[in-house]
C-alpha positions in Angstrom: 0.0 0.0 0.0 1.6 3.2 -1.1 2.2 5.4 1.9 -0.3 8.2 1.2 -3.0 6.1 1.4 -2.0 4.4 4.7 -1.8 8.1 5.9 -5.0 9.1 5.0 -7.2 11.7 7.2 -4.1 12.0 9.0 -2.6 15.7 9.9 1.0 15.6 8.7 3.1 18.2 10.2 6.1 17.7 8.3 7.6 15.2 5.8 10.4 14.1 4.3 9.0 10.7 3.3 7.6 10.2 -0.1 4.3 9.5 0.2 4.2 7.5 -3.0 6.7 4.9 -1.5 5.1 1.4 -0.9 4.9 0.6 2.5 4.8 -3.5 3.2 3.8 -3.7 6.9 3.4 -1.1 9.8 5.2 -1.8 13.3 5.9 0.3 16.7 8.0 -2.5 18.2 11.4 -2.4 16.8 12.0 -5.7 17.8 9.2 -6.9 14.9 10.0 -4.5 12.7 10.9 -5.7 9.0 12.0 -4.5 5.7 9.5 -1.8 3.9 7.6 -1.1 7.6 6.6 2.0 8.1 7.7 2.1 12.1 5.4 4.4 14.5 7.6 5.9 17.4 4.4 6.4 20.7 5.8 8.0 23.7 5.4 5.5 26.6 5.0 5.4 30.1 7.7 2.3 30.3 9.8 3.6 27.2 10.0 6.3 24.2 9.7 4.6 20.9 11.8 7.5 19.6 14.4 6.4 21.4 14.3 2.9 19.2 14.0 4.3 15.5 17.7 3.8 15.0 16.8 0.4 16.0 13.6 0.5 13.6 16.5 1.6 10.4 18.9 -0.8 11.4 15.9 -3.5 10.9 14.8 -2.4 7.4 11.9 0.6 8.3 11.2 2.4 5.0 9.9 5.2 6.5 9.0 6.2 10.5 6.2 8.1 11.8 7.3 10.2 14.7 6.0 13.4 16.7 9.6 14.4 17.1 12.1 14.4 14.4 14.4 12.0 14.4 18.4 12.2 14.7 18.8 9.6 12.2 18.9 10.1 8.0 15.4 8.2 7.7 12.4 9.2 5.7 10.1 10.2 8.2 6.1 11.9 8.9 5.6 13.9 11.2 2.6 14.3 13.5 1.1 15.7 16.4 -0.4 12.4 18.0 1.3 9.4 17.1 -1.2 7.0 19.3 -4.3 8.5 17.2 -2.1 7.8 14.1 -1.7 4.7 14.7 -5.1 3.9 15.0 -6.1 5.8 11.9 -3.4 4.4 9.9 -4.7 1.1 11.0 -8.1 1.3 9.8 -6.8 2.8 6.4 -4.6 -0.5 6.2 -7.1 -3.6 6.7 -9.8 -0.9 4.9 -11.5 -0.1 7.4 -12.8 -3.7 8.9 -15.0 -2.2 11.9 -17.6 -0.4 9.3 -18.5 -3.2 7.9 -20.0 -4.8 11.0 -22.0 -3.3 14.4 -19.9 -2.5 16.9 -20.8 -2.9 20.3 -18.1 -2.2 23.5 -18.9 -2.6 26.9 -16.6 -0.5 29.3 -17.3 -0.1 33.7 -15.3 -1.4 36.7 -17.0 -4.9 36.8 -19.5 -7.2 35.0 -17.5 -6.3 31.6 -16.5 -9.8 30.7 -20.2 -11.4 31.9 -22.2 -9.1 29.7 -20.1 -9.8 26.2 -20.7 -13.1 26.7 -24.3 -13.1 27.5 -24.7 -10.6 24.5 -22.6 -12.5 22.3 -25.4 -15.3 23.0 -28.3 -13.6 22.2 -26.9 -11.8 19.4 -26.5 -15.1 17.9 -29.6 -17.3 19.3 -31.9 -14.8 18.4 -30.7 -13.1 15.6 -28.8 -15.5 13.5 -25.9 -13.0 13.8 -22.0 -14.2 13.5 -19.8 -12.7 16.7 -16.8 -11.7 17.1 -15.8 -11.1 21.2 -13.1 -9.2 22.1 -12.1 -9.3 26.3 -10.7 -10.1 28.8 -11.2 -14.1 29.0 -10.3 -14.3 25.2 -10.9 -13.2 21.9 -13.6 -15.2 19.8 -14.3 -15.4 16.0 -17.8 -16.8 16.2 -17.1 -20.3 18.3 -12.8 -20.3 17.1 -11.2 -19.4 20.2 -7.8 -16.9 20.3 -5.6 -15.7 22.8 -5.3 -12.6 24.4 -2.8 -11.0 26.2 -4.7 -7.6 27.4 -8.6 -6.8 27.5 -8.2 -4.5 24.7 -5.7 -5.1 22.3 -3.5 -2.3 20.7 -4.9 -0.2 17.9 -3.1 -1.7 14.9 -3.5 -4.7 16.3 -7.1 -4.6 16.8 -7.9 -3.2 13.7 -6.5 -6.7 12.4 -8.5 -8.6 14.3 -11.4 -6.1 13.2 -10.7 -7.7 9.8 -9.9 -11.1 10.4 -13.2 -11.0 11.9 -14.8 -9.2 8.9 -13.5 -11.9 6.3 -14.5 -14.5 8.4 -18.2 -13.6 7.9 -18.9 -11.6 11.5 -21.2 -8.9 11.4 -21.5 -8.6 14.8 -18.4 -7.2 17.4 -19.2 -7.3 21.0 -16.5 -5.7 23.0 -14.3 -5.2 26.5 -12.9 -1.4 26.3 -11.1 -0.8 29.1 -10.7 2.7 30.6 -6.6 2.3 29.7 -7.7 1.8 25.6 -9.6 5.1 25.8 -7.2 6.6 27.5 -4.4 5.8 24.9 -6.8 5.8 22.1 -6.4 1.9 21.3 -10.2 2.4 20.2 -9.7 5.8 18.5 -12.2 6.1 15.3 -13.7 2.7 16.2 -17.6 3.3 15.2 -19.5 1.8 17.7 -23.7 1.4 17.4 -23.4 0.7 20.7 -21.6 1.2 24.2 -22.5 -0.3 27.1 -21.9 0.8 30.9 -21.8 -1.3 33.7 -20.6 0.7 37.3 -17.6 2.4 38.2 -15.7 1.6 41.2 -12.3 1.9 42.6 -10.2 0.6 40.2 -6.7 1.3 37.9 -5.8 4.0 40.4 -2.2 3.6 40.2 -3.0 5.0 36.3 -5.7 7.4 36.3 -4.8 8.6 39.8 -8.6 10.0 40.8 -12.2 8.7 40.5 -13.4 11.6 38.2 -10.2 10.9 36.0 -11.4 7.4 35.9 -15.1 8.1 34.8 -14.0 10.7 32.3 -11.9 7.9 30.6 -15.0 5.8 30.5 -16.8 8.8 29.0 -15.0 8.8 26.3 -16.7 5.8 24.6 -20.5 8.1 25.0 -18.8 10.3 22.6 -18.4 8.0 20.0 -21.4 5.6 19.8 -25.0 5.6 18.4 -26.8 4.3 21.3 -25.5 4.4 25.3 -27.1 2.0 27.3 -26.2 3.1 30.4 -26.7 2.4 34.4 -28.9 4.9 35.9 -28.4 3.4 39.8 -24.5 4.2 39.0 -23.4 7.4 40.8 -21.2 8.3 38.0 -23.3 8.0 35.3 -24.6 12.2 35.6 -20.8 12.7 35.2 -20.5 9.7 32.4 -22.9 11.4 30.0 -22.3 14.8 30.8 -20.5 15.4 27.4 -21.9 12.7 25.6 -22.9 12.6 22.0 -25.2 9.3 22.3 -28.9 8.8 22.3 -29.0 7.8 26.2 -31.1 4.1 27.0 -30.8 3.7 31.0 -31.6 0.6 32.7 -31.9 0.3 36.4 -33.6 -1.6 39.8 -33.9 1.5 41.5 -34.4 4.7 39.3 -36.5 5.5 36.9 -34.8 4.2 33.4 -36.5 2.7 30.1 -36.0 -0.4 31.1 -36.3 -1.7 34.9 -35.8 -5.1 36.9 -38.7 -5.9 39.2 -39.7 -8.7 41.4 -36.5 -9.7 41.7 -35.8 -13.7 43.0 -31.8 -14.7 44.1 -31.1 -18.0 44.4 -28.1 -20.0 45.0 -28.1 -21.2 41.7 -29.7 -18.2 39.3 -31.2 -14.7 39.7 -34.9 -14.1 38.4 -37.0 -11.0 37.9 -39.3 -9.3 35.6 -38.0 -6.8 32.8 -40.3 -3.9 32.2 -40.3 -1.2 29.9 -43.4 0.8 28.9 -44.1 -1.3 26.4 -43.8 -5.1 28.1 -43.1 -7.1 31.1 -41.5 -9.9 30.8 -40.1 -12.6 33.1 -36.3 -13.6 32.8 -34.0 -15.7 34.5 -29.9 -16.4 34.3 -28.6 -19.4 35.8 -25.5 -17.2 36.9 -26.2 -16.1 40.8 -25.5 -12.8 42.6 -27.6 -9.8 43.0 -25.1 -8.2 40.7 -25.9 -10.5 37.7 -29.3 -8.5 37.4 -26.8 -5.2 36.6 -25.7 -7.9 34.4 -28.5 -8.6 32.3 -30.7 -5.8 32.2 -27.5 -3.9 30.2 -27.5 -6.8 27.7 -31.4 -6.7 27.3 -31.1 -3.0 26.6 -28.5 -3.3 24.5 -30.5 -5.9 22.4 -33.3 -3.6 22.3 -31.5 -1.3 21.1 -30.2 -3.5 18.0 -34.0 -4.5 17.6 -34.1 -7.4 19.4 -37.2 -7.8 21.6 -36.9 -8.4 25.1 -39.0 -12.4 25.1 -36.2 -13.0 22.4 -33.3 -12.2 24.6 -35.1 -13.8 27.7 -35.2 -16.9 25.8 -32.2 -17.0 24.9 -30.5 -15.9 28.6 -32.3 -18.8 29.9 -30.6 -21.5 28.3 -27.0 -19.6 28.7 -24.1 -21.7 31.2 -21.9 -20.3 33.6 -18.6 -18.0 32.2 -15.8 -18.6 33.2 -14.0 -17.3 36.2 -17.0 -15.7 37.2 -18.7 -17.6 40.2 -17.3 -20.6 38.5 -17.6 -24.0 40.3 -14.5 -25.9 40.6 -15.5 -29.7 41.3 -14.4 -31.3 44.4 -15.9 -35.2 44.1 -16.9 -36.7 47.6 -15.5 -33.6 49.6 -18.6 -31.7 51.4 -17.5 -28.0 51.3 -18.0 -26.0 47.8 -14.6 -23.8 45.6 -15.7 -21.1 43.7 -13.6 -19.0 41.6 -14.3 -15.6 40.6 -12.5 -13.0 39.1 -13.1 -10.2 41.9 -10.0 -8.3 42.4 -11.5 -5.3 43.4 -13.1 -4.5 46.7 -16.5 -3.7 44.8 -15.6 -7.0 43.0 -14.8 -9.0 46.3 -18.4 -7.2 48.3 -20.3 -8.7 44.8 -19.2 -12.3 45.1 -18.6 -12.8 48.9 -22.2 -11.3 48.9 -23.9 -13.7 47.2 -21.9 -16.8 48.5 -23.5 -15.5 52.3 -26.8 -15.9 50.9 -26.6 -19.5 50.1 -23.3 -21.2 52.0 -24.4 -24.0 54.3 -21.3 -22.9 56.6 -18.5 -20.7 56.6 -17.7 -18.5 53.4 -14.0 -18.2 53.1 -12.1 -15.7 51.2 -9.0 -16.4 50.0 -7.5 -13.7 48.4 -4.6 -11.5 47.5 -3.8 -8.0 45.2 -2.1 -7.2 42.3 1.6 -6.2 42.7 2.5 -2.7 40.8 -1.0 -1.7 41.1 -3.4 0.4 42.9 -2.4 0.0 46.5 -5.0 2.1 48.0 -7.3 -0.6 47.7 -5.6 -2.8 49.6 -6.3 -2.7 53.2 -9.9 -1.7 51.5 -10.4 -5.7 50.0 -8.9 -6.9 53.5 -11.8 -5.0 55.1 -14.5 -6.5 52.4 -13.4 -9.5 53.8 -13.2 -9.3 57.2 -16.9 -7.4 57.0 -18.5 -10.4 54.9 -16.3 -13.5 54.9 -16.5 -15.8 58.1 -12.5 -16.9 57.6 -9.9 -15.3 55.6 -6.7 -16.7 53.4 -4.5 -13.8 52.7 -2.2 -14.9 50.1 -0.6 -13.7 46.7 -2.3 -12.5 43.2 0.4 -11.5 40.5 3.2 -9.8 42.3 4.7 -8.4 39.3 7.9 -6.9 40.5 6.6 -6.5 44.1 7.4 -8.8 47.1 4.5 -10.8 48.1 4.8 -9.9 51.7 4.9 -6.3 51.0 1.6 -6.2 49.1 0.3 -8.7 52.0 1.2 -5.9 54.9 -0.8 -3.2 52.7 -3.4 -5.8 52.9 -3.6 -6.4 56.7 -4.7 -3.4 58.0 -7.7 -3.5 57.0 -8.7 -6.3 59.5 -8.0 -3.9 62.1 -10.5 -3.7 64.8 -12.2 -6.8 63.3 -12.9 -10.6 65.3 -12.8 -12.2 61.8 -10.1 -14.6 61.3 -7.7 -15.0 59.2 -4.2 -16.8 58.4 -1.6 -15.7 55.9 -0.1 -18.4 53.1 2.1 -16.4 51.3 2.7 -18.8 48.4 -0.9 -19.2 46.7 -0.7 -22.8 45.7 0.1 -23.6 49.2 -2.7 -21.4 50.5 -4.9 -22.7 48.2 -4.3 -26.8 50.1 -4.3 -24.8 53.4 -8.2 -23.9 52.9 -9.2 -27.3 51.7 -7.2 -28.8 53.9 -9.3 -26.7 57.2 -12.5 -26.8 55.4 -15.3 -28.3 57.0 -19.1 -29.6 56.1 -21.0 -26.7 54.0 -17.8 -24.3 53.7 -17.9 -22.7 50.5 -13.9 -21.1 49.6 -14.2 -18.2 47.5 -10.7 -18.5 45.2 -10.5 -14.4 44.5 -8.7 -12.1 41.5 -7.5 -15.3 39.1 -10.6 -16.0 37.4 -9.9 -17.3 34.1 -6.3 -16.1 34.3 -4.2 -19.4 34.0 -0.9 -18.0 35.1 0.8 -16.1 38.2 3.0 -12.8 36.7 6.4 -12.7 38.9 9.1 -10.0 37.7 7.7 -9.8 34.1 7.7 -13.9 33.9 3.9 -15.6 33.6 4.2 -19.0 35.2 1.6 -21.3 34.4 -0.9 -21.6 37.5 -4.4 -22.5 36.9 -6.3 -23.0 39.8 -8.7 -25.6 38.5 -5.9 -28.1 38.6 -4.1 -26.9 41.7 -7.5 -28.2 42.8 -7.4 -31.1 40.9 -4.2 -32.1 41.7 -4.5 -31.9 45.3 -7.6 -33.9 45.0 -6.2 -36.9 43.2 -2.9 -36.7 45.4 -5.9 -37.9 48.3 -5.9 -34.9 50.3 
């Protein structure tokens, strides 16, 4: 593709590049670069890709795009924001994949990786559609699984999996956008029909350093969708909306919204309840428990409305829909009489959600074993040792992904917050071992809540991902005759 054309509806300060040059590939990772890329140079928070175009030449890069000018004798285009390039540049190269199919993105604290799932369903139970799901779990090209290393993958990047999922037939895309792709405009241009918010909590601190900062990065997606279907219990949705460029659709169990939950039923098993709008009532039930899963599904009935599907449709279809993954997830444990869940909470609002629901149907103790992301947030911390001590009966403190920090230091942020409380607790810093620990002093009707891993399948120590899945830890320890 020649150059200018990869560059369209870009603002191009400056160039030296002939923009009539073919261009074979596009990189902003040195390391992949090949010859004829054009190579993008993004400031970073960890490092400066200007810093690598030397690296970029030395590789073969035809040309460099760059918002400083480079030191080295290297064709280059300048431009004001290299991150927005990047995503532009990427739609011009697969043509522009994402118009060709209805976007939908889900963004919010929790309940993200539930609702693309669930939508994903109905979009393709009761409307016949092809889906492609983009998250946190994985990626999904109607029922062919990929992997995925972040929730929402980088702009260049996603705009080829826009298009592998275009030529595979899809002409639906239900996806995660995470407050950090706004932010860095991973989804930049990206038309979505619809967007989708779920809550806001305290969450990705360490990044966007304030609650209001947070929110206004979830904004961001309101300003470039058709159709918001949005959460009208949320406390931040007045401040979500505010500069918003959507046609607003609120759901909600407690304010007045276009579509409402009513008579609502929780059970151990599945949450029930009756979906009203001014037009209908209709009864609906998720085998999914947890008071939170009606949050869950009243956004994907609204957002199904909103694509034209009618709510008996979707109700069907939600019916008949099994667990997710990581999310209140069984684990089985064959002719042992105390329950493992694991869930994905590694949040405090995440942790209240789950160890809530387990209260409401454990036949004994609820048990929380639990740790917190090293490198992260750590003012929520001693705030998910005090969910548990408030709502778990017993407590395993133990390890999540350290990351470069040492386990016991994240564990003595965690600590405090079982200050002034009776609840008990141990610490088993190595989570494998604090994982045998709980089953090993479980007793008759204890139900141990596994906390933060989800569907992760690995433990991240000093940049390293070592494979860890608790489902076999379990297993294992099972088989072994403990």
């Amino acid at each position: 593709m020649k150059l200018k054309d990869i560059l369209k509806g870009i603002e191009i300060l400056t160039a030296t590049a002939d923009l009539e040059m073919e261009i074979h590939g596009v990189s902003y990772d040195s390391r992949t670069t090949r010859s004829g890329d054009l190579f993008v140079a993004m400031p970073g928070f960890a490092a400066d890709g200007h810093t690598f175009i030397g690296k970029a030449v030395a590789a073969g890069a035809a040309a460099v795009l760059c918002e400083r000018l480079p030191e080295e004798a290297v064709p280059c285009v300048q431009v004001a924001d290299a991150r927005r390039s990047l995503a532009v540049l990427g739609a011009n190269f697969f043509h522009h994949p994402a118009q060709s199919m209805t976007m939908i993105g889900v963004t919010g604290t929790n309940g993200k990786t539930t609702t693309t799932y669930l939508l994903k369903a109905v979009l393709e139970q009761a409307a016949g559609a092809k889906v492609g799901l983009i998250g946190t779990n994985q990626n999904m090209i109607g029922n062919e699984i990929l992997p995925t290393e972040r929730t929402t993958p980088e702009s260049f990047e996603l705009q080829k999996l826009f298009a592998r999922m275009r030529d595979a037939g899809c002409t639906h895309v239900v996806m995660e956008v995470s407050s950090h792709a706004l932010t860095l405009d991973r989804v930049w241009g990206v038309p979505y029909a619809v967007g989708i918010f779920t809550n806001l909590t305290q969450d990705h601190l360490d990044f966007h350093k304030t609650m209001e900062a947070y929110c206004d990065a979830k904004a961001l997606l309101f300003r470039n969708c058709g159709i918001g279907v949005v959460n009208a219990d949320d406390v931040w949705t007045a401040r979500l909306l505010k500069d918003a460029a959507c046609t607003p659709f609120f759901y909600a169990e407690r304010a007045e919204a276009d579509l409402r939950a009513e008579e609502i039923s929780l059970a151990a098993d599945h949450v029930a309840f009756t979906a009203v709008t001014k037009e209908a009532r209709v009864p609906v039930r998720v085998n999914i428990p947890g008071g939170f899963m009606v949050y869950n599904t009243l956004d994907v009935l609204g957002a199904a409305l909103a694509l034209g599907i009618p709510l008996e449709q979707s109700a069907a279809v939600l019916a008949r829909v099994p667990h997710v993954k990581g999310r209140v997830e069984v684990v089985p444990t064959p002719g042992k009489d105390y329950t493992i869940l694991i869930d994905y909470a590694h949040s405090p609002d995440g942790m209240v959600n789950v160890l809530s629901t387990v209260k409401g149907f454990a036949g004994g103790r609820t048990i929380a074993l639990f740790g917190c992301g090293g490198d992260r947030d750590k003012t929520k911390r001693p705030k998910m040792g005090r969910v548990a001590a408030e709502l778990a009966d017993f407590a395993v403190v133990t390890t999540d992904n350290p990351r470069t920090e040492k386990p016991a230091d994240i564990i003595a942020d965690i600590l405090p917050g079982f200050a002034g409380s009776d609840t008990p607790y141990v610490v088993v810093e190595d989570r494998i071992e604090a994982i045998h620990w709980a089953m090993d002093h479980a007793q008759k009707g204890d139900v141990i809540v596994l906390c933060g891993k989800g569907h992760e399948t690995y433990q991240e120590i000093n940049h390293v991902k070592h494979h860890m899945d608790e489902r076999e830890i379990v297993a294992d320890y099972l088989k072994n005759g403990n």
